[in-house]
TORBAFI-53992 format. One line per 3 residues: for each residue x, y, z of N, C-alpha, C. Coordinates in steps of 0.1 Angstrom, whole numbers, plus 2048, in hexadecimal, padded with zeros to 3 digits. Layout:
# TORBAFI-53992
X Y Z X Y Z X Y Z; ...
# end
This chain:
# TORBAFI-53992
824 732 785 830 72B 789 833 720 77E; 827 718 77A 82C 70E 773 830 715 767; 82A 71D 765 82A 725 751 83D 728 755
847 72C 75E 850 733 75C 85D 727 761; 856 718 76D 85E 710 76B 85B 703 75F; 867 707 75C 868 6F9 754 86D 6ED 75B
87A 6E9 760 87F 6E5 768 881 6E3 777; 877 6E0 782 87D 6E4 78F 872 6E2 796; 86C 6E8 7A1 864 6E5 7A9 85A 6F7 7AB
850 6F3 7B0 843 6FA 7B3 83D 6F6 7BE; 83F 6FB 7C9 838 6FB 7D2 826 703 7D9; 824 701 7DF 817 707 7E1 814 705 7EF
812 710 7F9 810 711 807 806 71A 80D; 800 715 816 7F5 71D 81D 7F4 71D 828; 7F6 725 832 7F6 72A 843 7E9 736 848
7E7 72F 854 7DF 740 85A 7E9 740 866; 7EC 74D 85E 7F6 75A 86A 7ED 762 870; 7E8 760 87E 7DF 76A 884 7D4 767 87B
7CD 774 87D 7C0 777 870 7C4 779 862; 7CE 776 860 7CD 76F 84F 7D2 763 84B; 7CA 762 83F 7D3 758 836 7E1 75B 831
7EA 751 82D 7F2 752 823 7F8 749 818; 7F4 74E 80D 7FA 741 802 803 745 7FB; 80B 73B 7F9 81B 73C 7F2 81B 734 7EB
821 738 7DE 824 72F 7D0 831 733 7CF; 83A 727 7CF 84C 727 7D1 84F 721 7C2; 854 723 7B8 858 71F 7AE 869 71D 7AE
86B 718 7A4 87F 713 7A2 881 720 797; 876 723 78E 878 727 77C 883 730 77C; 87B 73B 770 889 746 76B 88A 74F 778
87F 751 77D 883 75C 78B 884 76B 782; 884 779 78D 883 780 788 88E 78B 78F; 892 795 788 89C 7A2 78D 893 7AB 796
897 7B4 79B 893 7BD 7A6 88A 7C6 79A; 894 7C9 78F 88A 7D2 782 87E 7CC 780; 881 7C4 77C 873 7B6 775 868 7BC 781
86A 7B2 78C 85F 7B5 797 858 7C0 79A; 860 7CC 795 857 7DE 794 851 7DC 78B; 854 7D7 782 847 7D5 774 83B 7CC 775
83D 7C2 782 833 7B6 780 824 7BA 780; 823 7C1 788 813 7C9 78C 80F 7D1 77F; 815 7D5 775 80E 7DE 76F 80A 7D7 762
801 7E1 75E 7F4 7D7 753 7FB 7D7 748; 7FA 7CD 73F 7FF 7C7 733 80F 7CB 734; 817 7C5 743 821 7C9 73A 826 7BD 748
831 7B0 73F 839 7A6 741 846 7AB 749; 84A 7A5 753 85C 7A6 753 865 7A7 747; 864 7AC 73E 86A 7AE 733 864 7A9 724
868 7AC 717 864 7A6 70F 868 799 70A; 874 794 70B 877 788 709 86A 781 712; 868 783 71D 85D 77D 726 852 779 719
84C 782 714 83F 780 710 842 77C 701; 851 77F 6FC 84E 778 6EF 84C 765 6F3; 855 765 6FA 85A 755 6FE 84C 751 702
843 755 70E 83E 74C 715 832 754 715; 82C 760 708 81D 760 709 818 76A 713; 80B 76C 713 803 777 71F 801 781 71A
7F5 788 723 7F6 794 720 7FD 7A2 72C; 7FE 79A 73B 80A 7A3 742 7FB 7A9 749; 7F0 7A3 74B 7E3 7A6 754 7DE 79A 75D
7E8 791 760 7E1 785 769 7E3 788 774; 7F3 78F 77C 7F6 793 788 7F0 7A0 78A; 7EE 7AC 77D 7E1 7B5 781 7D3 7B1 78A
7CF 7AB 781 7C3 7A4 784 7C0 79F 790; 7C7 795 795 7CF 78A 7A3 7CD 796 7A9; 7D9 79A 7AF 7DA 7A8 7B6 7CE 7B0 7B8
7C9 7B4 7AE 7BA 7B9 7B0 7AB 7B4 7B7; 7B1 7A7 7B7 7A4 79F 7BD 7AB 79E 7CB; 7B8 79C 7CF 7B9 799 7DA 7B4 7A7 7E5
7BC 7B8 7DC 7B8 7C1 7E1 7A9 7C3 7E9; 7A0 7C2 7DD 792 7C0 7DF 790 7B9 7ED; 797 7AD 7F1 796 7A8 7FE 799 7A7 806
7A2 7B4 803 7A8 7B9 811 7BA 7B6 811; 7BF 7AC 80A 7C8 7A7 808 7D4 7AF 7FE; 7DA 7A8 7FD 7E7 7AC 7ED 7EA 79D 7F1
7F8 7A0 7E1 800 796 7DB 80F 7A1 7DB; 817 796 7E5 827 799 7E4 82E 790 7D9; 837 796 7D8 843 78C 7CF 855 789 7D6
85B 780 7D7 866 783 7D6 86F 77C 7CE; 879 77C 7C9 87F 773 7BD 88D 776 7BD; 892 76D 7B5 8A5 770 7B2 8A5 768 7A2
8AB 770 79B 8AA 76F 78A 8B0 760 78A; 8AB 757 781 8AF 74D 783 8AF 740 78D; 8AB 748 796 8A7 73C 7A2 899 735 7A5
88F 743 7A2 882 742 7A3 87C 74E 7A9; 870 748 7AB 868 754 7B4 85F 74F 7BE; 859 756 7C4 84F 753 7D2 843 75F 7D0
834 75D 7CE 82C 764 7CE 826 762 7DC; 823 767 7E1 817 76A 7F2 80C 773 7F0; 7FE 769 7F4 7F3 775 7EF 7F1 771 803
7ED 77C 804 7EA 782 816 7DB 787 815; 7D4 77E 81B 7C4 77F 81C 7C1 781 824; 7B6 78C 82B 7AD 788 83B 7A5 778 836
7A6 772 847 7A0 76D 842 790 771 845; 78B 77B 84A 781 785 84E 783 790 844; 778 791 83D 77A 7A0 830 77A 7AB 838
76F 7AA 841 767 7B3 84C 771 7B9 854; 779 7B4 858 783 7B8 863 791 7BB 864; 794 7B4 855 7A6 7B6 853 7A8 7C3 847
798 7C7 841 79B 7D2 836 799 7CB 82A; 796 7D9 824 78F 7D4 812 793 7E0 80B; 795 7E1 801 799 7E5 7FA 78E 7ED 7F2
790 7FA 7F4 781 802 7F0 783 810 7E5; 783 808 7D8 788 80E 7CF 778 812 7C1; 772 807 7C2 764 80C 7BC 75B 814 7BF
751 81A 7B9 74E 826 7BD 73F 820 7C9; 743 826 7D1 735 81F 7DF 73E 815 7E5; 747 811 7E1 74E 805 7EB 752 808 7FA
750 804 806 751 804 812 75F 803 816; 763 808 81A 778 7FE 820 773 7F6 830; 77B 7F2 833 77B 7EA 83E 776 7F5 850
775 7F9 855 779 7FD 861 786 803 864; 792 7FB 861 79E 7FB 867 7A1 806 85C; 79C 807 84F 7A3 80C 848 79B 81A 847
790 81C 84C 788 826 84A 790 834 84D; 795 837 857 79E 846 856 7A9 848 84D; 7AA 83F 843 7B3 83F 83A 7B0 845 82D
7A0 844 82D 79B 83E 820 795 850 81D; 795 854 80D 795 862 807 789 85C 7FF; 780 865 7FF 778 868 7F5 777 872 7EC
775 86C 7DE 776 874 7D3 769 877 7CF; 766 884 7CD 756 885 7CB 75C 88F 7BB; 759 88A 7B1 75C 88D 7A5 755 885 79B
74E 88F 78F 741 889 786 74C 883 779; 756 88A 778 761 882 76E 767 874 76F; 762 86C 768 766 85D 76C 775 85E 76C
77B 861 760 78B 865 75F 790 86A 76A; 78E 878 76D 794 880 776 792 877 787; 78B 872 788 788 868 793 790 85E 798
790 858 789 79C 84E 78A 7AD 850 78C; 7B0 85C 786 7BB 85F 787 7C2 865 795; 7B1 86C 79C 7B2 870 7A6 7B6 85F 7B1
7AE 858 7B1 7B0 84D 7B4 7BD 848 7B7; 7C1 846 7A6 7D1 842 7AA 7DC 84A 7B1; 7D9 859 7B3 7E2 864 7B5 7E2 85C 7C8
7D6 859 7CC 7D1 858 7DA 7D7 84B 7DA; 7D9 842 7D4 7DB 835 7DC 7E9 833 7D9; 7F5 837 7D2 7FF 83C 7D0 806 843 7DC
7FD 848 7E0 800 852 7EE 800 84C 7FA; 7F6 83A 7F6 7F3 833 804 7E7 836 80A; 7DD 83A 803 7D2 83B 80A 7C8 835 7FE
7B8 82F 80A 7B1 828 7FD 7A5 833 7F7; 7A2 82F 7EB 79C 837 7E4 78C 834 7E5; 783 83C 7E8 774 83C 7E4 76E 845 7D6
767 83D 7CC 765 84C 7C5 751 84A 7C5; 752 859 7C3 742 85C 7C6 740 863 7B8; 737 864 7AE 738 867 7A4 72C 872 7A4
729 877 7AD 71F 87F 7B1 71C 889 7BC; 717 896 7C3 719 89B 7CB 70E 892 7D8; 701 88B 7D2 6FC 888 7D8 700 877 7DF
709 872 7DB 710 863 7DB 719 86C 7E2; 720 871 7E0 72C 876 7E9 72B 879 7FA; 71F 882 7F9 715 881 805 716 876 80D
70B 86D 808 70B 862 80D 711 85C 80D; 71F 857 80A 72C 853 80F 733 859 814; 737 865 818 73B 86C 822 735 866 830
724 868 82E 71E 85F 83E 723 851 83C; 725 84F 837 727 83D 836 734 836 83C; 73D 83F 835 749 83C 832 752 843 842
74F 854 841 757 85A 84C 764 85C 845; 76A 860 83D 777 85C 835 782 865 83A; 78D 860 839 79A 870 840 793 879 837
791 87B 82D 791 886 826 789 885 817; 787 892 812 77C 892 807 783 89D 7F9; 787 894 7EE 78B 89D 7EA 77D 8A3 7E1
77A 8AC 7DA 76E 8B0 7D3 76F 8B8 7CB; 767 8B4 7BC 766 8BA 7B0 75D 8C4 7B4; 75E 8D1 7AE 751 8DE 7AB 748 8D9 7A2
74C 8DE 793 747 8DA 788 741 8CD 78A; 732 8CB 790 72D 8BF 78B 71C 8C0 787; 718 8BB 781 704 8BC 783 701 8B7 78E
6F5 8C2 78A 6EC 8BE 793 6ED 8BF 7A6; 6F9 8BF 7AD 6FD 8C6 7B6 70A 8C6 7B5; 712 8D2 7B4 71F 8D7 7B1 725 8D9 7BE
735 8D6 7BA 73B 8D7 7C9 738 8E1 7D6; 735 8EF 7D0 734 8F7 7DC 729 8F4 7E1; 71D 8EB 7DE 713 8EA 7E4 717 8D9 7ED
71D 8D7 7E8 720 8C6 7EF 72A 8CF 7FB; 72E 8D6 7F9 73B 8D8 807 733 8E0 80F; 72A 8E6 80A 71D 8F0 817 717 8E5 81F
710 8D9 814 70A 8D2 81E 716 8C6 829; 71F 8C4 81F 729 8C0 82B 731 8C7 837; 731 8D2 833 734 8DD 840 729 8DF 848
71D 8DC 84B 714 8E2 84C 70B 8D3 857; 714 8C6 851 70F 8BC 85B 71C 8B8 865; 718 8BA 872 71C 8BC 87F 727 8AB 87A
723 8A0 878 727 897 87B 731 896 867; 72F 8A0 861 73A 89B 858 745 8AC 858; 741 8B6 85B 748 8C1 85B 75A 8BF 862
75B 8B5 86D 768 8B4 86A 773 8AF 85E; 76F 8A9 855 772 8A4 846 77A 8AC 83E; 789 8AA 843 790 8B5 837 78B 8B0 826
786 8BE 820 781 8BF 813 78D 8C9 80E; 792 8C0 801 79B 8C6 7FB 793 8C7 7EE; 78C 8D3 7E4 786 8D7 7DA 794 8D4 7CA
78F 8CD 7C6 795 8C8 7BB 78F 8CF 7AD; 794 8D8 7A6 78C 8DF 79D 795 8E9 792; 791 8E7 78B 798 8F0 780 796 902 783
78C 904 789 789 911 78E 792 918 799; 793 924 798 79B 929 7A0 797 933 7AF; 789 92C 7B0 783 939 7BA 785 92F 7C7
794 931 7CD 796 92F 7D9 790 936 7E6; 78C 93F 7E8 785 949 7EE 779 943 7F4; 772 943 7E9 763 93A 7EA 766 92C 7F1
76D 923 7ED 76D 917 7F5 773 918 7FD; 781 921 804 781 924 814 77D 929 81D; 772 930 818 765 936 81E 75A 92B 821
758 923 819 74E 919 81C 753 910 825; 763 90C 828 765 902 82F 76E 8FC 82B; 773 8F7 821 77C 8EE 817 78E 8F5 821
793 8E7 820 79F 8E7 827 7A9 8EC 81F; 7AB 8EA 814 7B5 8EB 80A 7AD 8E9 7FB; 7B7 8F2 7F0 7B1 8F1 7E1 7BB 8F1 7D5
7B3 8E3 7CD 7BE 8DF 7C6 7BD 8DF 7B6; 7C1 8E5 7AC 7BF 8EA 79F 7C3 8DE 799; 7B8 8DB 78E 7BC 8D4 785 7C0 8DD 776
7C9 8CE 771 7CA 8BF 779 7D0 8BD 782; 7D1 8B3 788 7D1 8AF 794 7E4 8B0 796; 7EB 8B4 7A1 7F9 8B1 7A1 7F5 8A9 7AD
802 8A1 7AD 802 892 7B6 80C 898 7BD; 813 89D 7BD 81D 8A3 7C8 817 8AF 7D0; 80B 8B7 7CD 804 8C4 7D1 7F8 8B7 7DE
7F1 8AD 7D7 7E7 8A4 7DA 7F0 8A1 7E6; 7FC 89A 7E5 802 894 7F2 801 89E 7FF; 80B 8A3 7F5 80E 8AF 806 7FC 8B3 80A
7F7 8B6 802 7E9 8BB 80F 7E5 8B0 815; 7E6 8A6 80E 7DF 89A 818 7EA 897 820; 7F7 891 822 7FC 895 82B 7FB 89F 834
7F9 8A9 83A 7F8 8B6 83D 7E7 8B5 843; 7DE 8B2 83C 7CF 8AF 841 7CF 89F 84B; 7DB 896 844 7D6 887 84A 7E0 87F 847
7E1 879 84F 7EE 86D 852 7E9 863 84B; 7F3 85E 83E 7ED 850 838 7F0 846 842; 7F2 848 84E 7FA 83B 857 7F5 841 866
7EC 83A 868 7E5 83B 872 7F3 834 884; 7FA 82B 87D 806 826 880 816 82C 87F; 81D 820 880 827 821 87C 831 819 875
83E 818 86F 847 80F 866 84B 812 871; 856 806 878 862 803 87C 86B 801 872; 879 80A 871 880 806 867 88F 801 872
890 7F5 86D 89B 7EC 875 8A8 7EE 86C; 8B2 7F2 870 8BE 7F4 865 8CA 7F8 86E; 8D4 7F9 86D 8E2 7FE 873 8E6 804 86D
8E5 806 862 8EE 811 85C 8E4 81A 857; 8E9 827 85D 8E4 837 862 8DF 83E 852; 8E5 83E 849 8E3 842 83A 8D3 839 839
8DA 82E 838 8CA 823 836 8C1 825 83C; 8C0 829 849 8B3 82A 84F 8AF 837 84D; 8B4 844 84A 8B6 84D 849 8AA 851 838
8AE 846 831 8AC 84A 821 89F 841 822; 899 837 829 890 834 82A 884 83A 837; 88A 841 83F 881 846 846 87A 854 83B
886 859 834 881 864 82C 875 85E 821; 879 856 81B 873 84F 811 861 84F 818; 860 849 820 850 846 828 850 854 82C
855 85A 832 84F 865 837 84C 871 82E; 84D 871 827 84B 879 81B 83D 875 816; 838 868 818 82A 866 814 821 864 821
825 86E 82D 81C 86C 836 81C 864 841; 828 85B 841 827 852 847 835 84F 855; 830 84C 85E 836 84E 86C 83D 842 86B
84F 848 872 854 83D 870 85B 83A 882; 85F 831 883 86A 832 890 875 82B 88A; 883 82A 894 890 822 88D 893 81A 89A
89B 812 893 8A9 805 89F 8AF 804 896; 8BD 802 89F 8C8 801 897 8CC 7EF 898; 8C8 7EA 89E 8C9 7DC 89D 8B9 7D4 8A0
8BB 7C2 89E 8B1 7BD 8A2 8AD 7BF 8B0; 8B3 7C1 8B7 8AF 7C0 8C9 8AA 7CD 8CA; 8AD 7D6 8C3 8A8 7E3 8C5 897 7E3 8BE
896 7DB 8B0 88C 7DD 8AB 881 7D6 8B6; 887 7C8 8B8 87C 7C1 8C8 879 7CA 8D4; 880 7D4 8D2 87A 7DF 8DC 874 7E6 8DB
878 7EA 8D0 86B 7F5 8CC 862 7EE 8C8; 85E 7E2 8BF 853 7DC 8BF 849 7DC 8CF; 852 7D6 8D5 84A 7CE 8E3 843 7E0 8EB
84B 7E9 8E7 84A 7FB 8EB 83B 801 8E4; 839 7FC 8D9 832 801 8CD 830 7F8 8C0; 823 7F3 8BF 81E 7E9 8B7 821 7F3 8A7
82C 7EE 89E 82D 7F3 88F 826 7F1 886; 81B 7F3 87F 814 7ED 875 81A 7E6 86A; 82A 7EB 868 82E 7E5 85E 841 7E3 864
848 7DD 860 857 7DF 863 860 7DD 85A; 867 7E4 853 874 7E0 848 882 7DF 850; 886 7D4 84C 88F 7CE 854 89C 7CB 848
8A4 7CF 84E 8B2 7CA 84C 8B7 7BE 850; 8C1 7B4 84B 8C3 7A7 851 8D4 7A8 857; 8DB 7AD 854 8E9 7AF 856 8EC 7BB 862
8EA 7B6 86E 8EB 7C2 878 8F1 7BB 884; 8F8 7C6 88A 901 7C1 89A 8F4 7BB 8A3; 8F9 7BA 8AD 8F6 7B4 8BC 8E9 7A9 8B3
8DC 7AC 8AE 8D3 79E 8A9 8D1 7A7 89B; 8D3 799 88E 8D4 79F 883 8C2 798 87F; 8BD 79E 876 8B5 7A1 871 8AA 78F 870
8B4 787 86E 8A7 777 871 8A8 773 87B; 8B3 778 887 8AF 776 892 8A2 77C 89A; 8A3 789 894 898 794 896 88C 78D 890
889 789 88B 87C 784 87F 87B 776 886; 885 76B 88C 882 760 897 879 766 8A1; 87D 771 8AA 879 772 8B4 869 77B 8B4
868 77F 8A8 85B 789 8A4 850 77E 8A3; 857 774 89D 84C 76A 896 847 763 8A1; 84F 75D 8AA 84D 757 8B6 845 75E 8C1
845 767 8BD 83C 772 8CB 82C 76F 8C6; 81F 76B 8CF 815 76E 8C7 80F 77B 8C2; 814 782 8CB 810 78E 8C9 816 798 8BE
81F 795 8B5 826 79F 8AD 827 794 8A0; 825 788 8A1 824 77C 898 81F 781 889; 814 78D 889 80B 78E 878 814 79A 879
81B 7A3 87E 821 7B0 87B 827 7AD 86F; 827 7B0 860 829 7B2 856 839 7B7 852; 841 7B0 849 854 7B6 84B 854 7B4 83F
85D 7C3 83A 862 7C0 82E 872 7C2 831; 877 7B9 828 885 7BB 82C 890 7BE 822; 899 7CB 828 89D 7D3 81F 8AA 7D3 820
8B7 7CA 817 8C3 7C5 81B 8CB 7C6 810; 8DA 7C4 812 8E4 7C6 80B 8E6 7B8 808; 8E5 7AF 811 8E8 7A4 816 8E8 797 806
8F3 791 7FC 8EB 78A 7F2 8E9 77E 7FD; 8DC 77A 7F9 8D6 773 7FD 8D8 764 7F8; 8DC 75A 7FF 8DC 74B 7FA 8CE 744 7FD
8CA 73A 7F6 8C1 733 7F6 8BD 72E 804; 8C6 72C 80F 8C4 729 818 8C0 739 81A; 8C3 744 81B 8BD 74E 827 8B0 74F 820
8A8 754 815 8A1 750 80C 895 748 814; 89E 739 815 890 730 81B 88E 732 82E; 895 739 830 893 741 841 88C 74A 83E
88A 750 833 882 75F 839 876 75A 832; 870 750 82B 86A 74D 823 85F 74C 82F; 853 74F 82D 844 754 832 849 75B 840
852 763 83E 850 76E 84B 857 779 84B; 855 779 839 859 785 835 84E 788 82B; 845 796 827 843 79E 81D 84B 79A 80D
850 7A4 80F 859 7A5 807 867 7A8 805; 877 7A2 7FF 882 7A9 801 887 7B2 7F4; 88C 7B9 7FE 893 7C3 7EF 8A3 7C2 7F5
8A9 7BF 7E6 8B6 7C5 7E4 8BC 7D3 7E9; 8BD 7DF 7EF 8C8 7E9 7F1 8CD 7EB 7E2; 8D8 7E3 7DD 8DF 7E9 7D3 8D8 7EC 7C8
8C9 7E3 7C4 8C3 7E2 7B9 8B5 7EA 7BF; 8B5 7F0 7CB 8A5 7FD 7D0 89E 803 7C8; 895 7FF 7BF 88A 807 7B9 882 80E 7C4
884 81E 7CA 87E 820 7D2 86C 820 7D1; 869 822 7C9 85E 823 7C6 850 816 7C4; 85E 810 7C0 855 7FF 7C2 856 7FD 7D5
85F 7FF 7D9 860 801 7EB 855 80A 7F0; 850 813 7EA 849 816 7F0 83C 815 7ED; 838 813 7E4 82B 80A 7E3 829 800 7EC
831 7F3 7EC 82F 7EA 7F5 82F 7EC 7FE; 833 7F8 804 832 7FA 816 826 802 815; 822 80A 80A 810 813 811 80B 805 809
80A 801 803 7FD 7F4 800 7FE 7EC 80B; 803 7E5 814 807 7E0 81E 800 7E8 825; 800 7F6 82C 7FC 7FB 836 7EF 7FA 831
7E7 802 829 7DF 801 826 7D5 7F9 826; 7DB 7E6 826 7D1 7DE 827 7D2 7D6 834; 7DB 7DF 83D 7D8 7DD 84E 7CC 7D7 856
# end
C-alpha cells in the first residue's frame, strides 16, 4: 500500500467474524483495473509493465502472501477502482484445525471439513504431479501428492480423500499393484481411482477396480468431467442472487460446469429465504434488484448471527461510488464488474473460497 500511495491515506483493520480473522489494508494510491487484478496472483508478473518499470519488484510478494495464507487455511481477496485505490483482505481461521488448511505438499493433511474434497495424486514424476496438482485445484479441489506407491497407501488411510488419481509406471510398487491393494482394503475400496498413465491397457485396470482412465498427458477438460462425474467439488452450495434471468443463467452455467451446485433468487428477500431454507457455503450477489436490492440483502445477512461469516461475492453492473464502496467494505469477498467479467478470474475465487470452507 505504501509502495503504490504516494499521496493519500492507508488504512489497516482487523475483526473476528465468527471463527475467523480479518485484515484489511485500504489504500487512496494508483488502484487497479478488473485486467490488472487477473494478473495480480501470478508469479513474476506486475499489473502491467509501466508498473514494474516505475516502481520495481519482482511480481512474487502477493504469490508468496497468498501462499502462506493458503497454507493456513485462509486466502487473500482484492478489490480496487483504477485510480482510486485498492483494498486487500487476508481471511484466516482463527483455528488451523477446524476452519481448513490447505494441503498441497506431499504428506500434508487438509482440515476435516475439507477432507471429501481433497484428491490424491500418487505419481513418482515430480513434474507430472505438479501439473496434475494444478489441473485439480483449478477444478476447486485440494491437492495431496504421494510420490510413491507405498506413501500413497498410507495416505489414502490417513487422509480418506474423494478420490485417487494414480500413476502405473512407478518403482518399486507400480500402480496395478497399489490399486490391488487399495481394492482389496474393506475400508479404502470405496475410493474412486482414476489410473493416470501413458499406457493403454484399460482392460486391466477396470478389471482390478479403477473407476475411470486417463492418458497422458494429462487433458484438464477429460480430468474435470470424471471428477465431476466420480465427486462433487462442492459438498454445498452457491446461492446466486441476481434478477436478471440471462445473469443468473450464465453464472449458474459457469459453476456448474466445475461441479458445483448452485440454487437462484431473483431478489434480496428471495435470497433471505433461501438462505434461512438452506445454509449456502458461498453467495454471489448482485446489488441493483426490485423488492430488496443487494446492501439491503448484505444488512440483513450480516445482522443475523447465524448467516453473519457466510462469505459474498458480489457481481454487479452497478458503477459503484466511493460511498457504496465503503458499505460493502468488510462484508463483501470480493466485487466484480459485469461489463469488465474475466470469467475465469470469477471462478477461481468462488472454488478457492469453497475450498477453504
Amino acid at each position: 500500500a505504501t509502495k503504490f500511495t504516494e499521496d493519500g491515506e492507508i488504512r489497516l483493520s482487523a475483526e473476528r467474524r465468527g471463527d475467523q480473522l480479518i485484515l484489511a489494508v485500504s489504500d487512496t494510491g494508483i488502484g487497479m483495473t478488473e485486467e490488472q487484478i487477473g494478473k495480480l496472483f501470478q508469479s513474476f508478473t506486475q499489473a502491467d509493465a509501466s508498473t514494474t518499470r516505475k516502481y520495481g519488484g519482482t511480481g512474487l510478494g502477493l504469490v508468496i502472501s497468498r501462499r502462506f495464507c493458503q497454507m493456513m487455511g485462509g486466502d487473500i481477496a482484492v478489490t480496487s477502482r483504477h485510480g482510486e485505490g485498492s483494498t486487500f483482505t487476508v481471511t484466516l481461521p482463527l483455528e488451523i484445525g477446524t476452519a481448513g488448511e490447505a494441503a498441497t505438499a506431499p504428506g500434508a493433511a487438509p482440515a476435516a471439513d475439507n477432507a471429501r474434497r481433497v484428491v490424491l495424486v500418487i505419481d513418482d514424476d515430480p513434474m507430472a504431479a505438479d501439473l496434475m496438482k494444478r489441473s485439480l485445484e483449478k477444478a476447486g479441489f485440494a491437492a495431496v501428492i504421494a510420490p510413491d506407491g507405498a506413501t500413497g497407501l498410507r495416505l489414502a488411510r490417513e487422509l480418506a480423500p474423494a478420490a485417487i488419481t494414480l500413476d502405473v509406471m512407478m518403482p518399486n510398487m507400480d500402480g496395478w499393484q497399489v490399486l490391488t491393494q487399495l481394492k482389496t482394503d474393506a475400508a479404502l475400496a470405496h475410493i474412486p481411482v482414476i489410473m493416470a498413465t501413458m499406457m493403454e491397457d484399460r482392460p486391466l485396470g477396470f478389471a482390478l477396480g479403477a473407476s475411470d482412465f486417463i492418458s497422458k498427458p494429462i487433458d484438464q477438460t477429460r480430468l474435470r468431467s470424471v471428477l465431476s462425474r466420480l465427486v462433487s467439488s462442492c459438498e454445498g452450495h452457491v446461492l446466486i442472487v441476481e434478477d436478471d434471468p440471462a445473469s443468473r443463467e450464465m453464472l449458474r452455467r459457469l459453476l456448474e460446469k466445475e461441479g458445483i451446485a448452485t440454487r437462484e433468487a431473483e431478489n434480496g428477500q428471495e435470497g433471505l429465504d433461501a438462505v434461512a431454507q438452506e445454509t449456502p457455503q458461498l453467495v454471489m450477489l448482485d446489488l441493483m434488484m426490485p423488492v430488496m436490492d443487494g446492501f439491503d440483502f448484505l444488512v440483513r445477512l450480516r445482522a443475523n448471527e447465524a448467516t453473519r461469516t457466510i462469505p459474498v461475492v458480489v457481481v454487479t453492473a452497478k458503477e459503484l461510488s466511493p460511498e457504496d464502496r465503503a458499505r460493502l467494505s468488510g462484508s463483501v469477498r470480493n466485487i466484480f464488474q459485469k461489463g469488465a467479467l474475466n470469467r475465469e478470474h470469477l471462478l477461481r475465487e468462488v472454488t478457492t473460497l469453497i475450498r477453504t470452507l
